[in-house]
mmCIF entry with sequence, helices, sheets and N, C-alpha, C, O atoms, coordinates in Angstrom:
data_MODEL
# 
_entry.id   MODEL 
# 
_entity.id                         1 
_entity.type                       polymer 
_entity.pdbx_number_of_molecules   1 
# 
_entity_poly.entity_id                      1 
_entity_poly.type                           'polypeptide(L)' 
_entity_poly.nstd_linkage                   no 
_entity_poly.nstd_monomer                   no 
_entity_poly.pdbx_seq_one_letter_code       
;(UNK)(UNK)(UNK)(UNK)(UNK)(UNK)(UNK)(UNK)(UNK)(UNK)(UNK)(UNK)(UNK)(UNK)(UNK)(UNK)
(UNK)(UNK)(UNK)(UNK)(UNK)(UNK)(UNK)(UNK)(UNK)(UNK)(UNK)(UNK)(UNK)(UNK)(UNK)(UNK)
(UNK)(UNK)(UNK)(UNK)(UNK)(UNK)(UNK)(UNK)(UNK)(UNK)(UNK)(UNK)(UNK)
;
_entity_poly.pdbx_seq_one_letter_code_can   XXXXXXXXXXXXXXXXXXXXXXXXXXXXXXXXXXXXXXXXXXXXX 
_entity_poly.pdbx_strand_id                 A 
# 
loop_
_entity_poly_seq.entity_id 
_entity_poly_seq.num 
_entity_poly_seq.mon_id 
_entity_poly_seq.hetero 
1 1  UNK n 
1 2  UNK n 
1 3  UNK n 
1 4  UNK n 
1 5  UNK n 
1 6  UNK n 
1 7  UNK n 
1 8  UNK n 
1 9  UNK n 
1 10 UNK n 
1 11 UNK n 
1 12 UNK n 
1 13 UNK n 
1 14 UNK n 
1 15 UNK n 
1 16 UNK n 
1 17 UNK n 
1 18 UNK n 
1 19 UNK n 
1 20 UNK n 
1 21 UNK n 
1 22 UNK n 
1 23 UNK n 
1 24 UNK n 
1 25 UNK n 
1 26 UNK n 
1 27 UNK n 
1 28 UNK n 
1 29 UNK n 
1 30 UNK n 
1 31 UNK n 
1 32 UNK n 
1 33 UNK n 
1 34 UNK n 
1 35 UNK n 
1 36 UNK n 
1 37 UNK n 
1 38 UNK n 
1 39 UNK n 
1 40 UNK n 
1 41 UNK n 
1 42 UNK n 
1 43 UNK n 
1 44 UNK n 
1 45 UNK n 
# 
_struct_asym.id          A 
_struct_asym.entity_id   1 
# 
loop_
_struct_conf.conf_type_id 
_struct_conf.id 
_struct_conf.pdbx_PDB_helix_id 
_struct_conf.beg_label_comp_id 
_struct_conf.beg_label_asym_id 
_struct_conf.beg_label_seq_id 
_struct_conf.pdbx_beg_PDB_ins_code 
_struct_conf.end_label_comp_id 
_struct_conf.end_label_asym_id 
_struct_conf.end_label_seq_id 
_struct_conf.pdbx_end_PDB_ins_code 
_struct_conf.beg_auth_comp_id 
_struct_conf.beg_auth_asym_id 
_struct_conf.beg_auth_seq_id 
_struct_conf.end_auth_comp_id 
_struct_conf.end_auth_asym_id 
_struct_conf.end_auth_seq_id 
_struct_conf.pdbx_PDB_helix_class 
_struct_conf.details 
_struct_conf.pdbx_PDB_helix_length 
HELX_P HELX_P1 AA1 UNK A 3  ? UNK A 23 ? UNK A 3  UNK A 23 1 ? 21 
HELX_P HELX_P2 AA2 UNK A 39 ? UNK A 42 ? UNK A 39 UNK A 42 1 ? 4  
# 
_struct_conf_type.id          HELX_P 
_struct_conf_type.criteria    ? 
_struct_conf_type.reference   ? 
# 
loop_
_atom_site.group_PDB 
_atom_site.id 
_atom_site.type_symbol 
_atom_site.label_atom_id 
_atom_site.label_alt_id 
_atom_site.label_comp_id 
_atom_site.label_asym_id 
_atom_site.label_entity_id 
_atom_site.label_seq_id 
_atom_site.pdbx_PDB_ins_code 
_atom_site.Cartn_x 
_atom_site.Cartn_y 
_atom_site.Cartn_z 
_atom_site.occupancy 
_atom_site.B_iso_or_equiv 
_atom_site.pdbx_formal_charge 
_atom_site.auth_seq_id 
_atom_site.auth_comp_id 
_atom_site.auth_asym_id 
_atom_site.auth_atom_id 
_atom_site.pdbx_PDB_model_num 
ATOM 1   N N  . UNK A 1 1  ? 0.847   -1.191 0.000  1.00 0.00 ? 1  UNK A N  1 
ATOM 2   C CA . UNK A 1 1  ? 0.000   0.000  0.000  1.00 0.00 ? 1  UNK A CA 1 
ATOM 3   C C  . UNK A 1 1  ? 0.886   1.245  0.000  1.00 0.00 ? 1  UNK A C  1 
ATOM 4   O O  . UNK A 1 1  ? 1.939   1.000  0.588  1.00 0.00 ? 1  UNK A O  1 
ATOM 5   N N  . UNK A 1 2  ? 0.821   2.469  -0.448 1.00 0.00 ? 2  UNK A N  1 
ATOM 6   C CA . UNK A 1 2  ? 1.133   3.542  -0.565 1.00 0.00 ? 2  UNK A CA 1 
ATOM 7   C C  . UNK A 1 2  ? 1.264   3.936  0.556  1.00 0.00 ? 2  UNK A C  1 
ATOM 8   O O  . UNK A 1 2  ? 0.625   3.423  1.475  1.00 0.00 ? 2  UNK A O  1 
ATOM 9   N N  . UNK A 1 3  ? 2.069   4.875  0.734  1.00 0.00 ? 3  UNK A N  1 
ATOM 10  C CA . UNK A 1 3  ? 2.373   5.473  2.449  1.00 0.00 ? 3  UNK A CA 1 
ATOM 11  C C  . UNK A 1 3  ? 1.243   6.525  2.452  1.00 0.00 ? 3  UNK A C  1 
ATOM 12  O O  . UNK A 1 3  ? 0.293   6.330  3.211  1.00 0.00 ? 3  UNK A O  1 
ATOM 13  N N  . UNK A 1 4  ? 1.263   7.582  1.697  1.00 0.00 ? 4  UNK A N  1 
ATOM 14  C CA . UNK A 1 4  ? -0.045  8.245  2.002  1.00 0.00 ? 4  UNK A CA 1 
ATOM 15  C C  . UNK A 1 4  ? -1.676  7.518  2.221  1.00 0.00 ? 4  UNK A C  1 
ATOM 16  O O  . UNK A 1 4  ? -2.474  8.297  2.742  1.00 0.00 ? 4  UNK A O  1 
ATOM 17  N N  . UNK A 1 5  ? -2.084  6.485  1.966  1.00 0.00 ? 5  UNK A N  1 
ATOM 18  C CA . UNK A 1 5  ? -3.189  6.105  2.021  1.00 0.00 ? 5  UNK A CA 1 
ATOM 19  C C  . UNK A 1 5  ? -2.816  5.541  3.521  1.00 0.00 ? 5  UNK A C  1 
ATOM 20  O O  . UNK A 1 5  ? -3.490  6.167  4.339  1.00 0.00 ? 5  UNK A O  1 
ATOM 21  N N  . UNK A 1 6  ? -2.079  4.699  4.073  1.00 0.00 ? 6  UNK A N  1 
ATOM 22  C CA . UNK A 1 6  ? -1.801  4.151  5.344  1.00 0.00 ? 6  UNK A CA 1 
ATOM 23  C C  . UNK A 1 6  ? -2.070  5.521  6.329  1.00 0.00 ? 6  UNK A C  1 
ATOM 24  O O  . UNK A 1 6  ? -2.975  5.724  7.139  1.00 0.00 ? 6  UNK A O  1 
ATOM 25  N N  . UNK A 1 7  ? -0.832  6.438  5.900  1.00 0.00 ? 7  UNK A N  1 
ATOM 26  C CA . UNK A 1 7  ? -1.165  7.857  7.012  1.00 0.00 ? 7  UNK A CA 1 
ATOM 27  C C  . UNK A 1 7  ? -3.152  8.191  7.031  1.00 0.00 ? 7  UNK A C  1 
ATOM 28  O O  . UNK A 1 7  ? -3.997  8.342  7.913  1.00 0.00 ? 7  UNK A O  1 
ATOM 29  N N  . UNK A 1 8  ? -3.143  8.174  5.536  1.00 0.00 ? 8  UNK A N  1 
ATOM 30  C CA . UNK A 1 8  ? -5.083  8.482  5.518  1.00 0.00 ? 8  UNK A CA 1 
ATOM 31  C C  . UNK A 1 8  ? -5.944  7.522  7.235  1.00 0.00 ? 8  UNK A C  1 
ATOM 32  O O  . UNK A 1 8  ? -6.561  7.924  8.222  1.00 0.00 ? 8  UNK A O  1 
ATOM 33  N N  . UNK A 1 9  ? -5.501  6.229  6.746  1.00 0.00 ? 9  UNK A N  1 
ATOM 34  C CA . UNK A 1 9  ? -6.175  5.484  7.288  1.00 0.00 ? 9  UNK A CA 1 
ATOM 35  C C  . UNK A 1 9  ? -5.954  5.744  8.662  1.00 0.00 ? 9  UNK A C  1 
ATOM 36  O O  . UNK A 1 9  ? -6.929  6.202  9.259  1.00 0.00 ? 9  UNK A O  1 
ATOM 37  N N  . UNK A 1 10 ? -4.902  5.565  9.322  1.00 0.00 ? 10 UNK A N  1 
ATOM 38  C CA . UNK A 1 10 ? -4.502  6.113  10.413 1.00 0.00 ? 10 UNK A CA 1 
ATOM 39  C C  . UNK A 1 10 ? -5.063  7.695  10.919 1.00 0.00 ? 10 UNK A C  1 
ATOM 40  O O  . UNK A 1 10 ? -5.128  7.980  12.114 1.00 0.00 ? 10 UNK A O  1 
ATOM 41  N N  . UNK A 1 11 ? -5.491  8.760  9.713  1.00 0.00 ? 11 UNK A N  1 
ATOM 42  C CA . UNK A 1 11 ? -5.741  9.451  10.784 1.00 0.00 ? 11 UNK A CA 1 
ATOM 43  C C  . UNK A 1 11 ? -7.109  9.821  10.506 1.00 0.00 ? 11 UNK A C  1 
ATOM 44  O O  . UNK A 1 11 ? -7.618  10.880 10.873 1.00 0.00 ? 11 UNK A O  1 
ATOM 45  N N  . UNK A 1 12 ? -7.860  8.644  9.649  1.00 0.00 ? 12 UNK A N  1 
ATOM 46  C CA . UNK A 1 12 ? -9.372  8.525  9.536  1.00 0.00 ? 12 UNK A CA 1 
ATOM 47  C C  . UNK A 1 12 ? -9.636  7.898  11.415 1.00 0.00 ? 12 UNK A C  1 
ATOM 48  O O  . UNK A 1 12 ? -10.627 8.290  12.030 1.00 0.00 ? 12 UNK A O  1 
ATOM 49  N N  . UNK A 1 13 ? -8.639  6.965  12.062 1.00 0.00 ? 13 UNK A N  1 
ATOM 50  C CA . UNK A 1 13 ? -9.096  6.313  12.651 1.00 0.00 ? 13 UNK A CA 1 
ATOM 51  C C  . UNK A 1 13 ? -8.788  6.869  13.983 1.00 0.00 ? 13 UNK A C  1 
ATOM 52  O O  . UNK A 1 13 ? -9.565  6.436  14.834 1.00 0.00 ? 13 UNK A O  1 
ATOM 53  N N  . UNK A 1 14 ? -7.738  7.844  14.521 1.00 0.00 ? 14 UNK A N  1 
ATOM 54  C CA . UNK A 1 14 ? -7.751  8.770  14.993 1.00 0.00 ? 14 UNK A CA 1 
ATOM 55  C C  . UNK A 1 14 ? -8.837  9.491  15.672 1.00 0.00 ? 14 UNK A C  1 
ATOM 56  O O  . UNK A 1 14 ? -9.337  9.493  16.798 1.00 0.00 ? 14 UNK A O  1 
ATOM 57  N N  . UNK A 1 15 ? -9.092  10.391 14.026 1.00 0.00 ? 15 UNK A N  1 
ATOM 58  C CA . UNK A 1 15 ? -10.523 11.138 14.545 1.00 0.00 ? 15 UNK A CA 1 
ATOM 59  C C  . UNK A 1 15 ? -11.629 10.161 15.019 1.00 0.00 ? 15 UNK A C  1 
ATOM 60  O O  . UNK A 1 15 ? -12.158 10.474 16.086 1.00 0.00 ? 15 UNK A O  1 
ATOM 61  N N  . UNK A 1 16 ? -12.172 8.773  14.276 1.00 0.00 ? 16 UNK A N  1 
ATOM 62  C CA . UNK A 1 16 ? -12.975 8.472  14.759 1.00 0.00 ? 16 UNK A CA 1 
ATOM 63  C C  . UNK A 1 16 ? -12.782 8.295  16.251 1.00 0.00 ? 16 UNK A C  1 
ATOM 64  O O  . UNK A 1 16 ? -13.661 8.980  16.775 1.00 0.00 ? 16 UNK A O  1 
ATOM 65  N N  . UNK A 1 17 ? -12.048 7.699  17.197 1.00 0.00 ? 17 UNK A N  1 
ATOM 66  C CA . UNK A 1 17 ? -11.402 7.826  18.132 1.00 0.00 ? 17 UNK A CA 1 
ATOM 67  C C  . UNK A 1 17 ? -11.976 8.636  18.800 1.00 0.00 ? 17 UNK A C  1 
ATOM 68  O O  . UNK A 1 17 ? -12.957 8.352  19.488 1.00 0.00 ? 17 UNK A O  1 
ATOM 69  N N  . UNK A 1 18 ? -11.331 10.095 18.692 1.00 0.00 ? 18 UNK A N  1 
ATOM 70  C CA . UNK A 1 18 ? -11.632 11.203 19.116 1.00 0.00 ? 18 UNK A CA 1 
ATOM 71  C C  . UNK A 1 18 ? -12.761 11.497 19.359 1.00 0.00 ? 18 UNK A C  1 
ATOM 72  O O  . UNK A 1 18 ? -13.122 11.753 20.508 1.00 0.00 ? 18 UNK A O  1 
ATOM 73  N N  . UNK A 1 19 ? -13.553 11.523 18.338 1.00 0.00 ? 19 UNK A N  1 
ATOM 74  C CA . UNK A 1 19 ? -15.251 11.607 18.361 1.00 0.00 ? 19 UNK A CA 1 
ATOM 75  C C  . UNK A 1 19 ? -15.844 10.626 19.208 1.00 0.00 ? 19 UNK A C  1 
ATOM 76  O O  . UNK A 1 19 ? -16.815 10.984 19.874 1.00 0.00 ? 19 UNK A O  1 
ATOM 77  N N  . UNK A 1 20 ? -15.272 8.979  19.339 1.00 0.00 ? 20 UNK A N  1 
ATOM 78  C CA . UNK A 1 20 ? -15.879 8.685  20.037 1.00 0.00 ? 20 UNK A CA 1 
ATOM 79  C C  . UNK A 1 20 ? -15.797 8.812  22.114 1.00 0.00 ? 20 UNK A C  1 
ATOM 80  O O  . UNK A 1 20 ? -16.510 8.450  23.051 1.00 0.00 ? 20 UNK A O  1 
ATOM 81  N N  . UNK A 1 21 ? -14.881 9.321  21.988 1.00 0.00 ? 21 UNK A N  1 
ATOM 82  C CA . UNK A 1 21 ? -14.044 9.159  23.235 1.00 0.00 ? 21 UNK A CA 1 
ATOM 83  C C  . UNK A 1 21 ? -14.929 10.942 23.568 1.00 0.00 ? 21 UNK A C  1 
ATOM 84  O O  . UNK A 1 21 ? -15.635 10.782 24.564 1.00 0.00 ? 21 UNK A O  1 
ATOM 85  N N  . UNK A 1 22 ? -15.028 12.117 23.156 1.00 0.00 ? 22 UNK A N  1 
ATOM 86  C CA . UNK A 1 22 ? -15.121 13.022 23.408 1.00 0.00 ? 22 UNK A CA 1 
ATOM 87  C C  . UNK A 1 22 ? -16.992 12.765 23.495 1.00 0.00 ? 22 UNK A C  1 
ATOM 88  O O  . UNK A 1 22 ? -17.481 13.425 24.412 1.00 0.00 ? 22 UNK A O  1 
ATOM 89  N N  . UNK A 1 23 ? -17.900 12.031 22.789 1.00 0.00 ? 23 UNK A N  1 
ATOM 90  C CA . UNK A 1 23 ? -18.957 11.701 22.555 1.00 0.00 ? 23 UNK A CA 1 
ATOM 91  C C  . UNK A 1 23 ? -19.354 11.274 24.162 1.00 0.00 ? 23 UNK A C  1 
ATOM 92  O O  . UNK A 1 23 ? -20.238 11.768 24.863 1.00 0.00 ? 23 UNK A O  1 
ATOM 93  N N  . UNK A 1 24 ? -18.505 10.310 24.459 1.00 0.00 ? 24 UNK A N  1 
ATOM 94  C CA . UNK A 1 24 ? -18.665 9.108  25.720 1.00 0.00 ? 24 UNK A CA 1 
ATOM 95  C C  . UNK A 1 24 ? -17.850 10.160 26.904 1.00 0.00 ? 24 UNK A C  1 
ATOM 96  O O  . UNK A 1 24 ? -17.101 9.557  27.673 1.00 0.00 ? 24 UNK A O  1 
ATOM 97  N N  . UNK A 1 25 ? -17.925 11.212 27.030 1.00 0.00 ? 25 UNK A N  1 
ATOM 98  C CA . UNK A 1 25 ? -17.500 11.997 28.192 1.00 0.00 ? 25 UNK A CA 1 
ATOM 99  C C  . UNK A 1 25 ? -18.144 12.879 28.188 1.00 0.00 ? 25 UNK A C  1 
ATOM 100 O O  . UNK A 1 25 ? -17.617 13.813 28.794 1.00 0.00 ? 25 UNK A O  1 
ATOM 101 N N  . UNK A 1 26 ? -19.258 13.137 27.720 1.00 0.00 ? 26 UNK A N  1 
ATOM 102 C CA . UNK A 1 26 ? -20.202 14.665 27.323 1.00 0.00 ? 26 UNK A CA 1 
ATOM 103 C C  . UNK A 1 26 ? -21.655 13.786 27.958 1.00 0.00 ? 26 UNK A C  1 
ATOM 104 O O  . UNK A 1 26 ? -22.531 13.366 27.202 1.00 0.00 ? 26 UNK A O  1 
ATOM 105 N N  . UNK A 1 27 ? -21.688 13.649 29.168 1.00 0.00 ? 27 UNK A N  1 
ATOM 106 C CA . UNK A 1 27 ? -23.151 13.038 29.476 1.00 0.00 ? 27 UNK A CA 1 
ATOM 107 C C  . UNK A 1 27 ? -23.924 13.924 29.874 1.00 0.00 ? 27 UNK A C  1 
ATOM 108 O O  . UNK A 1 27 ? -23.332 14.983 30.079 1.00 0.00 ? 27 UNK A O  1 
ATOM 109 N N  . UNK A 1 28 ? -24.996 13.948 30.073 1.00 0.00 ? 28 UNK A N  1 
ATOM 110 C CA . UNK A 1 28 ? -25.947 14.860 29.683 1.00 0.00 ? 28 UNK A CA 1 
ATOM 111 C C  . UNK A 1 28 ? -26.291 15.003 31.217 1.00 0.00 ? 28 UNK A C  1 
ATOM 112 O O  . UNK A 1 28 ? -26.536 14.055 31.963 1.00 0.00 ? 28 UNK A O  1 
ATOM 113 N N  . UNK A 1 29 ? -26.270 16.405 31.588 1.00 0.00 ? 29 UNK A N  1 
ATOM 114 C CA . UNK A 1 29 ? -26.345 16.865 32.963 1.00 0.00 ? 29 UNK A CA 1 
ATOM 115 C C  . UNK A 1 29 ? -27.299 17.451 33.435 1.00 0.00 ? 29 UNK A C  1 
ATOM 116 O O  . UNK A 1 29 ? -27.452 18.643 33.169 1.00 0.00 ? 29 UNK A O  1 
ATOM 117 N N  . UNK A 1 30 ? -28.130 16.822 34.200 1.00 0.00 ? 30 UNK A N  1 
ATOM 118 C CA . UNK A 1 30 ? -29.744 17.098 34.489 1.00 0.00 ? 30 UNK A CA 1 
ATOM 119 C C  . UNK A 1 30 ? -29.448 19.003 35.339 1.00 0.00 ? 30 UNK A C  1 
ATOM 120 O O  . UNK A 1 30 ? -28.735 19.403 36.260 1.00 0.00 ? 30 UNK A O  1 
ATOM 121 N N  . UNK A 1 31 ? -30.381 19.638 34.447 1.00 0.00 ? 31 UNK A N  1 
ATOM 122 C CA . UNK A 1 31 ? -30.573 21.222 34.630 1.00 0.00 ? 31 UNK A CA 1 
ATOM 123 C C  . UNK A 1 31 ? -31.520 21.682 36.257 1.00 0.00 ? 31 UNK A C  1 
ATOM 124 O O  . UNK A 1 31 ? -32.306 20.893 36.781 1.00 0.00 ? 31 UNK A O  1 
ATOM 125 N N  . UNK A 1 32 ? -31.385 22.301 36.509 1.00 0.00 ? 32 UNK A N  1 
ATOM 126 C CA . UNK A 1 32 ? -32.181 22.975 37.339 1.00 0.00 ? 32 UNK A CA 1 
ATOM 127 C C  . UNK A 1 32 ? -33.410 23.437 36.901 1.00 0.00 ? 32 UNK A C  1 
ATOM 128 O O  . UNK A 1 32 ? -33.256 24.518 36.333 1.00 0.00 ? 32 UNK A O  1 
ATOM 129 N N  . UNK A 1 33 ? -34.537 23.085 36.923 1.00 0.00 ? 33 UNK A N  1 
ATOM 130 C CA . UNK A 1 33 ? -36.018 24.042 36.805 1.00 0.00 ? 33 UNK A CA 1 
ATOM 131 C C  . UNK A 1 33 ? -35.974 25.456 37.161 1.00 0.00 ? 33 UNK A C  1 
ATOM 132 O O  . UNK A 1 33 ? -35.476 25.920 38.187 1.00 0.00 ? 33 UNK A O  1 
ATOM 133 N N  . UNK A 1 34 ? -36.565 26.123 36.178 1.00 0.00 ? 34 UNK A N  1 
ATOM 134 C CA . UNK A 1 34 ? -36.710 27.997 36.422 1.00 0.00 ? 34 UNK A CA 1 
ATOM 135 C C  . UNK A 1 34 ? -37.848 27.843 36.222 1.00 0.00 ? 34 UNK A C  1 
ATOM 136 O O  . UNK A 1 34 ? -38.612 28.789 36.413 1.00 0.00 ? 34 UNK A O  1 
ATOM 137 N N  . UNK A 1 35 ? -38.230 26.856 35.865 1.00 0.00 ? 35 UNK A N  1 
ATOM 138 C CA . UNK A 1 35 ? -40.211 27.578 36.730 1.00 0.00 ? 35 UNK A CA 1 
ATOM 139 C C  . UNK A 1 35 ? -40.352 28.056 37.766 1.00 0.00 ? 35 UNK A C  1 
ATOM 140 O O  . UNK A 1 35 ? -39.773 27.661 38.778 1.00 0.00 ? 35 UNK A O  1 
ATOM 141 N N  . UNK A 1 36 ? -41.112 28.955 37.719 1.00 0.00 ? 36 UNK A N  1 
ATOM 142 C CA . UNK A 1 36 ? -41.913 29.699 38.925 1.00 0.00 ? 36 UNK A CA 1 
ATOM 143 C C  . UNK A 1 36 ? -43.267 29.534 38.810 1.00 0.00 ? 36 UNK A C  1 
ATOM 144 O O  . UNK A 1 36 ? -43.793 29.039 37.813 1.00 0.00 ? 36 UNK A O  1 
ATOM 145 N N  . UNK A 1 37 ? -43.928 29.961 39.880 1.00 0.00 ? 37 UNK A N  1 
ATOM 146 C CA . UNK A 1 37 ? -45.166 30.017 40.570 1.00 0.00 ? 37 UNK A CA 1 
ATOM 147 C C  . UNK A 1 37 ? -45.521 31.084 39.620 1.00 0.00 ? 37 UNK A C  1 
ATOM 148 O O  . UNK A 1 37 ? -44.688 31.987 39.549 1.00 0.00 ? 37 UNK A O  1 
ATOM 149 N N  . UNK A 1 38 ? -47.039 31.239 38.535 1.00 0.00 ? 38 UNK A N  1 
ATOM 150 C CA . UNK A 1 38 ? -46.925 32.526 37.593 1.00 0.00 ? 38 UNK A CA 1 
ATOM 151 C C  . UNK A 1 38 ? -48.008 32.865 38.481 1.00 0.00 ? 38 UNK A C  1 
ATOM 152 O O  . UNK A 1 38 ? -48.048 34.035 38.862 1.00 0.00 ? 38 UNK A O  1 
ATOM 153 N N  . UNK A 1 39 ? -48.863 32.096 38.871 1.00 0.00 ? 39 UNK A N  1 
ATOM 154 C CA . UNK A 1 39 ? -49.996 32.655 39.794 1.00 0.00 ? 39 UNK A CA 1 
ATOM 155 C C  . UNK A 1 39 ? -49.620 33.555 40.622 1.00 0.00 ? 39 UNK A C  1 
ATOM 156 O O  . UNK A 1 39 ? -49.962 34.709 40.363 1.00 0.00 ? 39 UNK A O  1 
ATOM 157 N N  . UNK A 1 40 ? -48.679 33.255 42.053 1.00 0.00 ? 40 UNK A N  1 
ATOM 158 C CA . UNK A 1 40 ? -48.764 34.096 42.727 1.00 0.00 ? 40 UNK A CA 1 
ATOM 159 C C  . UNK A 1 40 ? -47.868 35.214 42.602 1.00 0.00 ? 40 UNK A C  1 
ATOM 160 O O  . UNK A 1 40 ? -47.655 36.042 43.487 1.00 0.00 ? 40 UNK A O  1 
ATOM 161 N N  . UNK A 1 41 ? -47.210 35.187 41.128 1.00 0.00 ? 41 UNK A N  1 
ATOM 162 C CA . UNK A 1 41 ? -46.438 36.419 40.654 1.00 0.00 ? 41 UNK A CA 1 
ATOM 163 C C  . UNK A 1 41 ? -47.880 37.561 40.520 1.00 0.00 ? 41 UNK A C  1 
ATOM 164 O O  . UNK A 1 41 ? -48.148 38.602 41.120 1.00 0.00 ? 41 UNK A O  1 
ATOM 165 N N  . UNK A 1 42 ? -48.543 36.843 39.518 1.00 0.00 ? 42 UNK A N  1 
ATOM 166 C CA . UNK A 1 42 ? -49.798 37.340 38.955 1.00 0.00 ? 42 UNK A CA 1 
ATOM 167 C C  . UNK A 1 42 ? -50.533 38.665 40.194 1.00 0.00 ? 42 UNK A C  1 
ATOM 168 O O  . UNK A 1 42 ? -50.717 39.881 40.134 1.00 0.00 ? 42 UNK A O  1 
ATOM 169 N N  . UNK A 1 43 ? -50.744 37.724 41.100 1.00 0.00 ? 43 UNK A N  1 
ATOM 170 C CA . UNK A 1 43 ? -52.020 38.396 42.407 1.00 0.00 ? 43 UNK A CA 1 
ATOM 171 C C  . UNK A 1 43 ? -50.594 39.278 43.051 1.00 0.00 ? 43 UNK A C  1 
ATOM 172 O O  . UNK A 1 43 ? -50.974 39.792 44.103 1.00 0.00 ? 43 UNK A O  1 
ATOM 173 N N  . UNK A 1 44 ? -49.529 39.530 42.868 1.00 0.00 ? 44 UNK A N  1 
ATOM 174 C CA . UNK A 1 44 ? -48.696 40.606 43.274 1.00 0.00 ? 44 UNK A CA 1 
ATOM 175 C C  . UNK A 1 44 ? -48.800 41.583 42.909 1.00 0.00 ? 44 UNK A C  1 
ATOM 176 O O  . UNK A 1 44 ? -48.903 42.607 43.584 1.00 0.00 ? 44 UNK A O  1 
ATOM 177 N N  . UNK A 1 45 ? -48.796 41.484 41.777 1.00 0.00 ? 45 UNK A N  1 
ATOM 178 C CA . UNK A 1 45 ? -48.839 42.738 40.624 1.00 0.00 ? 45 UNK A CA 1 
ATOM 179 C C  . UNK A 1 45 ? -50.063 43.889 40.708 1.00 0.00 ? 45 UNK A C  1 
ATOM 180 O O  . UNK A 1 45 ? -50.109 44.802 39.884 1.00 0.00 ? 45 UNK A O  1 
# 
């Protein structure tokens, strides 16, 4: 095989790598609620 297609392959497999490794450390981080009460904002006003 050609040396440039080997380097290709190698750094096709790399990135996939990357993507998957950066994918599998990004878990999804439960948010805080900003609801409020609109009612008793409401009868303030």
């Amino acid at each position: 095989m050609p040396r440039g297609l080997i380097f290709l392959v190698i750094l096709i497999l790399i990135l996939i790598g990357g993507i998957f490794l950066l994918s599998k450390s990004a878990d999804e981080v439960p948010v805080k609620s900003i609801e409020t009460d609109v009612s008793s904002n409401a009868a303030a006003n």
